[in-house]
MARBA-218305 format. One line per field, with one value per residue (C-alpha): x, z, y; residue number from 1. Coordinates in pm, 1 decimal, m for minus. Last residue first. Layout:
<nodes>
c1 <- [X ...] .
c3 <- [Z ...] .
c2 <- [Y ...] .
seq <- [NUM ...] .
</nodes>
This chain:
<nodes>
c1 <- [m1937.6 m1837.4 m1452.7 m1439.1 m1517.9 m1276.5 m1019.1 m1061.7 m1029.7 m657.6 m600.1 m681.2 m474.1 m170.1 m252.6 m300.6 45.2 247.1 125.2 m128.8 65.1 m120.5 m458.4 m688.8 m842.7 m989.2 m1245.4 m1461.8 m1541.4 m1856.8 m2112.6 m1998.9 m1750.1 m1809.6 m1588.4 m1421.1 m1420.5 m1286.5 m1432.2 m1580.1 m1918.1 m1741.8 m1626.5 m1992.9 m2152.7 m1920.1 m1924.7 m2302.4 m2217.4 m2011.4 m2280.2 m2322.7 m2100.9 m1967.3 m1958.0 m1779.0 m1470.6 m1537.0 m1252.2 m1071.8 m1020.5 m720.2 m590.6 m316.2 m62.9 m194.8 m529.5 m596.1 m703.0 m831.7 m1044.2 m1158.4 m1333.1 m1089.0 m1017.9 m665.1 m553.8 m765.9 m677.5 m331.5 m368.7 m492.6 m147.3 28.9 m169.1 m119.1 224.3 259.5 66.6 224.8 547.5 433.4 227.9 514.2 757.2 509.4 552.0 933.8 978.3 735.1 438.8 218.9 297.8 363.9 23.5 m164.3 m13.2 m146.8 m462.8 m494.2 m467.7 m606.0 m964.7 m973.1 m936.6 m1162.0 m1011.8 m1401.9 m1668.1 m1883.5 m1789.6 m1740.3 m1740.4 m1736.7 m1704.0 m1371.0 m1230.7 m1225.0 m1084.2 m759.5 m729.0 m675.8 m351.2 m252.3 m254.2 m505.7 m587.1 m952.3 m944.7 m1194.0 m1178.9 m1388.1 m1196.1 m1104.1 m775.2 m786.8 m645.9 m756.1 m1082.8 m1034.9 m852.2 m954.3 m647.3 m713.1 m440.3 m321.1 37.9 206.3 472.6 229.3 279.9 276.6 m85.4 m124.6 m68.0 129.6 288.2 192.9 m148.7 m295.7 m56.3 m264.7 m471.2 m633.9 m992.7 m1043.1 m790.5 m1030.9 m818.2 m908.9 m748.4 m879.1 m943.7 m743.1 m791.1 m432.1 m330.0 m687.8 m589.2 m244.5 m347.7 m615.2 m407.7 m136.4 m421.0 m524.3 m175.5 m107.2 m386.0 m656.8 m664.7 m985.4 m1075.0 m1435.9 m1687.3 m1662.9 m1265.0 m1217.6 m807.4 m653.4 m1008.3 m1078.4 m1201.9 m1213.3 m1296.0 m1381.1 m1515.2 m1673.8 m1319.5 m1319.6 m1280.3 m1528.8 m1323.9 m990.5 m1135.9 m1281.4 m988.9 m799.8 m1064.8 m950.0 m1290.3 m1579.0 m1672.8 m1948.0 m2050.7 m2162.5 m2311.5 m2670.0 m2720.0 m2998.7 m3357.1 m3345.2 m3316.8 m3389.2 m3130.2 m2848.2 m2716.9 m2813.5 m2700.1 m2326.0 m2140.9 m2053.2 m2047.0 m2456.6 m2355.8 m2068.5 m2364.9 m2664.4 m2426.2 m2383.8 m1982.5 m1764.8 m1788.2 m1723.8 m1883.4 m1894.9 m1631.4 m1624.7 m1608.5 m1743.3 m1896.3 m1879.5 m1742.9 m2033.8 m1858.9 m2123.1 m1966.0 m1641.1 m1318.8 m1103.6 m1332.4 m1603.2 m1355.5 m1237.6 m1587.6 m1689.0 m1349.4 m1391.9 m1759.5 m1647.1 m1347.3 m1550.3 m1805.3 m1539.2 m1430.7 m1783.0 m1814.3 m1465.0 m1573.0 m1560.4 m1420.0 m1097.2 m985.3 m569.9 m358.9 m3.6 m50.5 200.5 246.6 452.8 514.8 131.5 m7.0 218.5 145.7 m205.5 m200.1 m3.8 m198.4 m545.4 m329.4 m243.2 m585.5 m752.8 m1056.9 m1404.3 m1377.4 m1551.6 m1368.0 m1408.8 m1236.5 m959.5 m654.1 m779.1 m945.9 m597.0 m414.8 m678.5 m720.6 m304.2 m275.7 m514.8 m411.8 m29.8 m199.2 m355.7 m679.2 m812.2 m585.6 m321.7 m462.5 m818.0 m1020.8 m1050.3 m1356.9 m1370.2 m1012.3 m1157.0 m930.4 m1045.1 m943.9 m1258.5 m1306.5 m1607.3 m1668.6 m1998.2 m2083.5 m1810.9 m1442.8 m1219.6 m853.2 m622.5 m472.3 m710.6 m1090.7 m1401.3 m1747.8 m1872.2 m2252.8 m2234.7 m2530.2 m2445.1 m2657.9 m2798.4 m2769.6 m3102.4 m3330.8 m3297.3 m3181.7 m3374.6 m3266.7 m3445.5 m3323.6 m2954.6] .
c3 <- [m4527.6 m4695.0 m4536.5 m4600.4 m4989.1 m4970.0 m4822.2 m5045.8 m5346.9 m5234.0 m5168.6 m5540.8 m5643.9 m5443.7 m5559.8 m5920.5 m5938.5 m5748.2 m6004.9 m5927.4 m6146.1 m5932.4 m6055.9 m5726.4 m5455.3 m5196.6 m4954.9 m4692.2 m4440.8 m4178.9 m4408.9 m4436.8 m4765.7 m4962.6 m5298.8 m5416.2 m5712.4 m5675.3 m5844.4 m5587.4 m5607.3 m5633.3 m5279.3 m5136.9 m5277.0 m5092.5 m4810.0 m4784.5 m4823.6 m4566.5 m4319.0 m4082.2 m3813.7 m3844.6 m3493.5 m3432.3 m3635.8 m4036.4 m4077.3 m4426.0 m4604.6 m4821.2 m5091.9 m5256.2 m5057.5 m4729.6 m4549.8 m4277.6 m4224.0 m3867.3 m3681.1 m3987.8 m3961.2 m3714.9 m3951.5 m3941.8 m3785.2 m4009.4 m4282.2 m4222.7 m4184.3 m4544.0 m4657.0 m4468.1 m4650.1 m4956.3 m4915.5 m4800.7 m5112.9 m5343.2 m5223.1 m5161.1 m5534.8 m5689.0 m5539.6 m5712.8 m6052.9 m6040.4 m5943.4 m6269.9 m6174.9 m6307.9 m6650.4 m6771.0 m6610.2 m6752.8 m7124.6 m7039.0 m6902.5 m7240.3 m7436.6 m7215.8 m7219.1 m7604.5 m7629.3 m7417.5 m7087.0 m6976.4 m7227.6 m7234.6 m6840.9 m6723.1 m6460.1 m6421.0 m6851.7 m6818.6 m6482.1 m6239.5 m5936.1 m6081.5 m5987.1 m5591.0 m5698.7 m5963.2 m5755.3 m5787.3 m5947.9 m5981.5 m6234.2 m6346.2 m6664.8 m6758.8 m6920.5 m6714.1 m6568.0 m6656.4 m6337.2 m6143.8 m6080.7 m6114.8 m5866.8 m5663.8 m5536.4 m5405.4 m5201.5 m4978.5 m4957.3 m4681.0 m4582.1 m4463.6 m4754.2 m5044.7 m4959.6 m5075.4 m5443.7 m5691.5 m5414.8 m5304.2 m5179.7 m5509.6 m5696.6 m5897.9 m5600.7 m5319.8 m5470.5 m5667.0 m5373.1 m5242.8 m5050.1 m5029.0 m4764.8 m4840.3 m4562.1 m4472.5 m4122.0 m3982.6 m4308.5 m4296.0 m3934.7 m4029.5 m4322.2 m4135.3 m3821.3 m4067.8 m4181.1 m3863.8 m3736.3 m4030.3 m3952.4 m4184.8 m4312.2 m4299.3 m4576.3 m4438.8 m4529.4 m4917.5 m4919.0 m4664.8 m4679.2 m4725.2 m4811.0 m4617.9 m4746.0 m4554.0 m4703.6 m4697.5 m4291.1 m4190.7 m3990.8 m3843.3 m3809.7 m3621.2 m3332.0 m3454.2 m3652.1 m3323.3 m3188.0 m3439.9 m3439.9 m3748.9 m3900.7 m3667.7 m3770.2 m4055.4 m4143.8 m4472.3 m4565.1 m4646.8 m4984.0 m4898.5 m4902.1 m4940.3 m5160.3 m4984.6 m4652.1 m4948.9 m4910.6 m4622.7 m4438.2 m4499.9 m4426.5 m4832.8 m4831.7 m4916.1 m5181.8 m5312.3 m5394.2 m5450.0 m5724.5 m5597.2 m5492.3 m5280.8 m4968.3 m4621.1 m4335.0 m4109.3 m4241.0 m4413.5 m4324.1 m4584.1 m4491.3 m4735.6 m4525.4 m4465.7 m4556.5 m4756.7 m5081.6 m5061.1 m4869.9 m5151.7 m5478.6 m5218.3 m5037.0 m5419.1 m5533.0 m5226.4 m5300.6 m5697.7 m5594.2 m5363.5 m5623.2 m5940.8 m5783.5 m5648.2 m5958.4 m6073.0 m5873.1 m5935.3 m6312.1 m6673.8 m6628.3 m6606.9 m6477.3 m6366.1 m6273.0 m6106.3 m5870.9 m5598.2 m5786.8 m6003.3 m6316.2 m6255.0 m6329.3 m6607.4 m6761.5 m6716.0 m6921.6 m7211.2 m7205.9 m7238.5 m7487.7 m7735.1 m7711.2 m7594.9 m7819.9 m7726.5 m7475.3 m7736.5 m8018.9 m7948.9 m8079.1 m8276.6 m8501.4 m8560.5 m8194.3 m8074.9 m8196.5 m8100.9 m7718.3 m7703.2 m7854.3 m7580.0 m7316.3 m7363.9 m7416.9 m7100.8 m7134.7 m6781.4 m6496.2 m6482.9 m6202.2 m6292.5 m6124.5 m5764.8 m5750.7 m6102.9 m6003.7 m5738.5 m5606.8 m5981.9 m6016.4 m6196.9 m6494.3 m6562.8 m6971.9 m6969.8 m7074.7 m6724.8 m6753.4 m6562.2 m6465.1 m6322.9 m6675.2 m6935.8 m6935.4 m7146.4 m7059.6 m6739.3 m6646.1 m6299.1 m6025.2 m5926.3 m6001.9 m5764.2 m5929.6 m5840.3 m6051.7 m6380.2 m6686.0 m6886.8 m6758.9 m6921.0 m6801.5 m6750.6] .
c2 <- [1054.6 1377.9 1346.8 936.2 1072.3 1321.1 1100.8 799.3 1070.9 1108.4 746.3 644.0 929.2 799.9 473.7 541.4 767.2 524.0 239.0 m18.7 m328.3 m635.8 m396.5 m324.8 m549.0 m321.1 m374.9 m177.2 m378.1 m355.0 m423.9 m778.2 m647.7 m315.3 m286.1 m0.3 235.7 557.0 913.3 1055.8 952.7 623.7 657.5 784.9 447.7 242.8 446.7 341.3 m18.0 m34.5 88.1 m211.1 19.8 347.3 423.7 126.6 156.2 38.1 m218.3 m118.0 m487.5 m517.4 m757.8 m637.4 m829.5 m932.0 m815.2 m601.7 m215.6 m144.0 99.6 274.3 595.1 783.8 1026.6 1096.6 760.0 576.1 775.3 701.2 360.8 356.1 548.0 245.0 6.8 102.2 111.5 m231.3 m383.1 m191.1 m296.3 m682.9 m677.2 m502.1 m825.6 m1034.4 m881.0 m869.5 m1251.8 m1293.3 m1539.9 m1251.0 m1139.2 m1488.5 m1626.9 m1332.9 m1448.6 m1806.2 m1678.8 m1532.7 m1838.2 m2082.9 m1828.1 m1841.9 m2178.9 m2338.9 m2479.3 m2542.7 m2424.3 m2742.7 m2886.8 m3209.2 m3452.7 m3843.9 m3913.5 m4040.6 m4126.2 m3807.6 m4062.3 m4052.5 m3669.5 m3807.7 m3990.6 m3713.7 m3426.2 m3176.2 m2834.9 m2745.9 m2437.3 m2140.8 m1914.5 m1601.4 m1306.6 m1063.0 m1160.3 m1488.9 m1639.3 m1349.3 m1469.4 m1827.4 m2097.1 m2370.9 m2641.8 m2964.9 m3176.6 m2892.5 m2803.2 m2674.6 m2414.5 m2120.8 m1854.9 m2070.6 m2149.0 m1790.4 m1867.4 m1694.6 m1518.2 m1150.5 m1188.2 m1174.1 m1339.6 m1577.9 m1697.0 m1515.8 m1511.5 m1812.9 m1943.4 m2243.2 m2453.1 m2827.3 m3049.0 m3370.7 m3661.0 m3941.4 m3933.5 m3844.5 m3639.5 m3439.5 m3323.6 m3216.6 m3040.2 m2855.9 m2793.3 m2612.6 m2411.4 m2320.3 m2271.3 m2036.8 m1809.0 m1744.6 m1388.9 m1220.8 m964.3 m914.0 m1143.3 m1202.9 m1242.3 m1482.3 m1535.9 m1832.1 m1965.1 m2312.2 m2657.1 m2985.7 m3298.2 m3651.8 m3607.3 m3948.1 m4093.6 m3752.1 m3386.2 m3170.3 m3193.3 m3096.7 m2828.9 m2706.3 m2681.3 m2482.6 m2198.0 m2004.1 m1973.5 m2113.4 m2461.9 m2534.5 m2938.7 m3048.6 m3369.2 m3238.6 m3049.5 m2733.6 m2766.1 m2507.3 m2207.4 m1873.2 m2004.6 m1989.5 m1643.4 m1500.0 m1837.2 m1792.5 m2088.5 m2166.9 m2525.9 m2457.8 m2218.7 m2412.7 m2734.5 m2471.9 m2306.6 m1963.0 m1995.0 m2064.5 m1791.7 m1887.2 m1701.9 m2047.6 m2229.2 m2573.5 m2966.7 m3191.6 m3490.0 m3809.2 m4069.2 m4331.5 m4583.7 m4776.6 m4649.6 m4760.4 m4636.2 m4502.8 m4482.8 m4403.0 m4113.2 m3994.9 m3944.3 m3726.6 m3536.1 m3513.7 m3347.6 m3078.4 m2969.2 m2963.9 m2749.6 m2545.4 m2481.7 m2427.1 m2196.4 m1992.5 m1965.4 m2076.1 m2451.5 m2610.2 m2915.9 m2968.5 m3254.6 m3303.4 m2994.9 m2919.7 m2551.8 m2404.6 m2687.7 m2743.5 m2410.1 m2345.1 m2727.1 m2673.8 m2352.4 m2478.4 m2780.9 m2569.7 m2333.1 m2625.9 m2809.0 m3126.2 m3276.4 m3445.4 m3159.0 m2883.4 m2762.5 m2355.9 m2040.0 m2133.5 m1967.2 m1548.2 m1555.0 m1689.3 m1397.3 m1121.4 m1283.3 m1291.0 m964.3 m809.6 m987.8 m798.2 m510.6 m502.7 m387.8 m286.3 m364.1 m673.9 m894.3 m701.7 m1028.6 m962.5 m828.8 m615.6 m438.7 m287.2 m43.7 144.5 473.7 737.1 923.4 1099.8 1114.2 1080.2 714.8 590.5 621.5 352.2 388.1 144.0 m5.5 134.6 196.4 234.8 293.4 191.6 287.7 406.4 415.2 84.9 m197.7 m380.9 m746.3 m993.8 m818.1 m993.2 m799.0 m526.6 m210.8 67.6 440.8 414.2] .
seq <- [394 393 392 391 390 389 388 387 386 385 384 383 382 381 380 379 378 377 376 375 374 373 372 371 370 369 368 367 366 365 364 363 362 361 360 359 358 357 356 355 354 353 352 351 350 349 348 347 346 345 344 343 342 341 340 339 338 337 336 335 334 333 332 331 330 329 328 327 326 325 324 323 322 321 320 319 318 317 316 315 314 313 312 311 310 309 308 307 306 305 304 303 302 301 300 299 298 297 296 295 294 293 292 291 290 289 288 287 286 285 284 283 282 281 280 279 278 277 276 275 274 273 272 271 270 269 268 267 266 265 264 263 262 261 260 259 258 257 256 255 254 253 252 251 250 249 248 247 246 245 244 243 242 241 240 239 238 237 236 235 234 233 232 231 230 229 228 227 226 225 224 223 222 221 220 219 218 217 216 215 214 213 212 211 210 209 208 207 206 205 204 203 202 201 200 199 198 197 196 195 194 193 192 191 190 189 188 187 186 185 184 183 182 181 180 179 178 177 176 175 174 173 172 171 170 169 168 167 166 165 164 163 162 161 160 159 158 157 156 155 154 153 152 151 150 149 148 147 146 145 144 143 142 141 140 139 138 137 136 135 134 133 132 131 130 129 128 127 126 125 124 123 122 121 120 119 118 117 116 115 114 113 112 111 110 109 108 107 106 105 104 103 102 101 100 99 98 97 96 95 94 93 92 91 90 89 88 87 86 85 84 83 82 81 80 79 78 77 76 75 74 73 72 71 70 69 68 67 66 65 64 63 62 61 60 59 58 57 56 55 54 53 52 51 50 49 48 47 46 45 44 43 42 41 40 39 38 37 36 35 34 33 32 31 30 29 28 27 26 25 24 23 22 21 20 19 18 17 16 15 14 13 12 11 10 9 8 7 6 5 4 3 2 1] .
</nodes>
């Protein structure tokens, strides 16, 4: 690509995507290459899915936007899957895990004055240090992750960070001041870390005894990622906010803030909005990805797939010695650089699509992997193959 004229805050990879189908991708000259990373999270189904593809075509043909003076068929049709198989009541969509999050952190400092009045003082959110939700300055600033929002202060106050999966400091951060707490199942963005279940169980218990939200974000985890349709499923509780996106479009841009209905009461008419949110288009096909995926067949893929590919990956590790440990749940997998390798994620990043596999680099020290739900045997044992040769030149 010789002229690039968008803003210089993306580094491009040194790939200019073409076409694809299912878990392959083909760049402007023809080289074809597997993709393990399914667009960050967001290729449930692969590239192209037919199934999206009618859905998209149909609805394009019938409405495209009506703006949220009006409610329409898919939005409902959506909300109504999402809330028929989870704890939700309520649902509020938007175009993107962000502004999900947005939604979420601002219904739970409106819910606390609702609740407890305005001159309670109980508007701190509690959050993880290395969290990721989000580049608006409100998610970036819950977000515990200083390289990405120390260039914009000054920051929103109100927001605490605790060490992930340290149950006792969660019990002392939280208090009669905290309105919120907010935890990824699994931190995608630094390192593929899954929280434990005794954290998370702390979280709702702690919340319950001071009357506090438990907010999960699961833009990345959610819409059977990990191999439920959420991972909160996993751990035998329910939080009382629900973030979702990525995945739940698969590909085309959608975000939702599931609640129950007590706490969604406090979104009263005009409180929060967004122009594009549960448009047409995007309801339709996330209701044909939402078919595909919360299908007992589907999710039992993910937990096959899922385990295999993480046996083959421990067998580079063994073979190589480049990764000291490969984590995650379902098919979402983080590849532990050992020490020698240290800080240079990145680098075997580059070297994997050089080889024809797309992958994703995570803290430096992780490589990631969140490929298609439907990875085949042939994709993943292909997939693997060129993840050798590229470990073997790096």
């Amino acid at each position: 690509m010789t002229n690039n004229y968008l803003t210089p805050n993306y580094a491009f990879a040194d790939m200019l995507p073409d076409h694809a189908s299912g878990s392959r991708v083909w760049d402007i000259h023809g080289k074809e290459y597997i993709d393990f990373a399914g667009g960050i999270a967001v290729n449930a189904l692969g590239h192209c899915h037919p199934a999206l593809i009618d859905a998209l075509t149909a609805q394009a043909h019938r409405l495209w936007h009506i703006s949220n003076i009006y409610t329409t068929q898919p939005a409902q049709a959506l909300a109504k899957r999402l809330t028929e198989n989870t704890f939700a009541d309520k649902v509020f969509f938007c175009n993107s895990g962000a502004e999900a999050n947005e939604a979420a952190f601002k219904l739970a400092r409106k819910y606390a004055r609702d609740h407890f009045g305005a001159d309670s003082g109980k508007t701190e959110i509690i959050a993880c240090i290395n969290g990721f939700h989000g580049r608006t300055l409100f998610t970036v600033s819950v977000g515990g992750q200083p390289k990405y929002n120390r260039d914009f202060a000054p920051l929103p106050g109100g927001i605490r960070h605790i060490s992930f999966n340290d149950t006792a400091a969660l019990h002392e951060a939280v208090g009669a001041k905290t309105c919120a707490v907010v935890i990824e199942p699994i931190q995608g963005e630094s390192g593929v870390l899954p929280a434990d279940a005794a954290f998370l169980q702390a979280a709702r218990a702690c919340c319950d005894q001071h009357q506090a939200l438990l907010i999960l974000d699961e833009v990345q985890t959610g819409m059977g990622r990990t191999g439920k349709l959420f991972a909160y499923q996993h751990h035998g509780i329910c939080p009382d906010v629900l973030t979702s996106a990525k995945a739940l479009g698969s590909g085309f841009p959608i975000g939702a803030m599931m609640t129950t209905d007590k706490v969604a009461s406090s979104f009263s008419a005009g409180s929060h909005g967004s122009t594009f949110g549960g448009n047409p288009l995007a309801c339709a096909v996330g209701c044909a990805a939402f078919d595909i995926i919360n299908q007992a067949d589907t999710l039992a893929h993910v937990n096959r797939q899922g385990a295999a590919l993480q046996a083959a990956l421990n067998a580079v590790a063994a073979d190589t010695g480049v990764f000291k440990e490969v984590r995650g749940q379902g098919l979402l997998i983080g590849c532990v650089l050992a020490d020698q390798y240290a800080e240079r994620a990145a680098e075997l990043n580059k070297t994997t699509l050089r080889h024809g596999l797309m992958t994703l680099a995570a803290s430096n020290r992780v490589l990631r992997l969140a490929p298609s739900l439907l990875l085949n045997d042939e994709d993943l044992q292909e997939g693997v193959a060129r993840l050798r040769l590229a470990v073997s030149a790096f």
